[in-house]
N, C-alpha and C positions, 0 to 999 in steps of 0.2 A: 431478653432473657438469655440468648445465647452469647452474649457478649460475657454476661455476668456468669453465667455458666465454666466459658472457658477463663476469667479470670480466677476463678474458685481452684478451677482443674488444674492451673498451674502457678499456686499457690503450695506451700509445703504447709502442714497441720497446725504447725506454731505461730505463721504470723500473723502479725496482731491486726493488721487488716482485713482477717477471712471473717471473722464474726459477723463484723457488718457488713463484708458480701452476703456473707448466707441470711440473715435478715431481711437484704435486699433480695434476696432471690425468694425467698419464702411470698414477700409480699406481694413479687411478682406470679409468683405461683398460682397464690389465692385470686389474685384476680382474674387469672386464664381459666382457672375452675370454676372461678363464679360467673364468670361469662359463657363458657361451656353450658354451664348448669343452667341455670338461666335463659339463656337464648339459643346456639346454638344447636342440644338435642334436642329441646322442645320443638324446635321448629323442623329438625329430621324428621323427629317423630309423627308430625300431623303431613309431610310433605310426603313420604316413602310409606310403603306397607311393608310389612312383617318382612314379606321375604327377601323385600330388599335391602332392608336394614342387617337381614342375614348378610347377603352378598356384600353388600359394605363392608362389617367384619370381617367378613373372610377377606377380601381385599387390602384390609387394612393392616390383617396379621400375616399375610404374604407381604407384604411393604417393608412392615416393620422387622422382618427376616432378613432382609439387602439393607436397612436403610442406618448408616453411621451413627455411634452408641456415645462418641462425643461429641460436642460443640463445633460446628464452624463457624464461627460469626463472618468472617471474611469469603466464605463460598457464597456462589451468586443464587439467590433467592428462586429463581424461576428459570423454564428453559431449558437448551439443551446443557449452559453451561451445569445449570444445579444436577442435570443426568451424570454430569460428566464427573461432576467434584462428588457425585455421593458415590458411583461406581469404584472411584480411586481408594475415597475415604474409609467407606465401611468395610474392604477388610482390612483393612491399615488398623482401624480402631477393634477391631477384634479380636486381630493379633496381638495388638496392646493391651487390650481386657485381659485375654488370656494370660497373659506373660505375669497380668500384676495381680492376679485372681479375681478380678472384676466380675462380677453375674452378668 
């Protein structure tokens, strides 16, 4: 999905190629959410109690406060290197939100 993500991202609005990325990414979507849906919260949910499914959110909306607003397909998946590429990344990417009025 990140792959297609950052093809989308560096794509301009007109050409005639992004349609069917974004098709392609939608489908990809649905399946991450239906898998989500499906398996993995059900299965938080019977595994964790309340208040750690608390702490979890809160962990995960601290995360998502450092963590790069676009696509790296080519940073390393895990590790220290992934510590290192999303350190560099997200505010490079924020900067860039900023600049182009991104949320």
């Amino acid at each position: 999905m990140a792959t297609t993500l950052n093809e989308i991202d560096m794509m301009s609005a007109d050409d005639p190629g992004r349609g069917d990325l974004v098709a392609q990414l939608i489908t990809l979507a649905r399946m991450h959410i239906e898998e989500e849906e499906s398996q993995i919260f059900p299965a938080l949910r019977s595994a964790m109690n309340p208040g750690e499914l608390q702490d979890l959110g809160a962990a995960l909306e601290a995360a998502k406060a450092g963590a790069p607003t676009r696509p790296h397909p080519h940073a390393p998946s895990g590790g220290i290197g992934a510590k290192v590429a999303s350190a560099v990344s997200a505010p490079l990417d924020k900067a860039r939100d900023k600049m182009a009025d991104r949320p």
